[in-house]
C-alpha positions in Angstrom: 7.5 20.2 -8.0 6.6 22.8 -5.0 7.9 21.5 -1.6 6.6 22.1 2.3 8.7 22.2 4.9 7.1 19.5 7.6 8.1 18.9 11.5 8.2 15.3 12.4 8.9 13.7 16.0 10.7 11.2 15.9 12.0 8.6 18.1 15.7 9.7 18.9 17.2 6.3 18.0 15.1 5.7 14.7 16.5 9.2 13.6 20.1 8.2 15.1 19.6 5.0 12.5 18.0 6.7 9.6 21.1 9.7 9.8 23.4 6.7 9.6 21.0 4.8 6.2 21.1 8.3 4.4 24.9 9.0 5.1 25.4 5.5 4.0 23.2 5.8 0.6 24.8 9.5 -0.2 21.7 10.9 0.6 20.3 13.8 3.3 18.1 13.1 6.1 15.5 15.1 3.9 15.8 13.6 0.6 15.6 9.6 2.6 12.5 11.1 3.7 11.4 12.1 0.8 12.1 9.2 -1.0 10.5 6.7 0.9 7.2 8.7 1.6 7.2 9.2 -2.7 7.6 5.0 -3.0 4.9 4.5 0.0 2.2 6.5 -1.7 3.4 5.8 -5.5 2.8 1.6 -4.2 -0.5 2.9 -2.4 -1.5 4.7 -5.0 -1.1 1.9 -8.1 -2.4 -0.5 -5.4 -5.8 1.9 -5.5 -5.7 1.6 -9.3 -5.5 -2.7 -9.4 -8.7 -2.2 -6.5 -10.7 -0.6 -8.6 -9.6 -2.5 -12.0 -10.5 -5.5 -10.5 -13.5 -4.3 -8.8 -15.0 -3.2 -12.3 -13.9 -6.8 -13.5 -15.5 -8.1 -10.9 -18.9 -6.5 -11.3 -19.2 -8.4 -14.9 -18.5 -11.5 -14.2 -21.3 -14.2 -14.2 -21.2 -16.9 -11.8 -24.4 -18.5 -13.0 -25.7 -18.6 -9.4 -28.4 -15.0 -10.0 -26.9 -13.9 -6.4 -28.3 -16.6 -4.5 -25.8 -19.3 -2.6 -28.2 -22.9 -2.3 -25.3 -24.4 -0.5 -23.4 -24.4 2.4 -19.8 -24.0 3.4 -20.8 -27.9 4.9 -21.9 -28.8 1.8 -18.8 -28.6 0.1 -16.5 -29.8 2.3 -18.5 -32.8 2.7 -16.4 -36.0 4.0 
């Protein structure tokens, strides 16, 4: 994997904190970084895969209605 050096700005006692969760874990500054932006985009990215899976599922399924609604929200909430 090919790597880019970055500059972030960060908020002097979020980096205080996250110094103190990477020392704690074993871990550099750096590879905390690293780490968590890999997990954001790896949950981002399987969350764009279920989208689109259930997207496709969607687009087959029949409801019977043809795309037309002959009711009303009142309608079925009727009391």
């Amino acid at each position: 994997m090919d790597y880019q050096n970055v500059t972030l700005s960060i908020p002097k006692e979020i980096l205080k904190k996250a110094k103190i969760l990477a020392i704690e874990r074993g871990w550099s500054l750096s590879g905390l970084m690293s780490r968590l932006l890999e997990e954001s985009v790896t949950k981002q990215d399987a969350y764009c895969q279920a989208r689109e899976h259930h997207l496709k599922v969607l687009e087959k399924l029949d409801l019977g209605t043809g795309g037309r609604v002959d009711w009303s929200r009142e309608d079925l909430y009727e009391r």
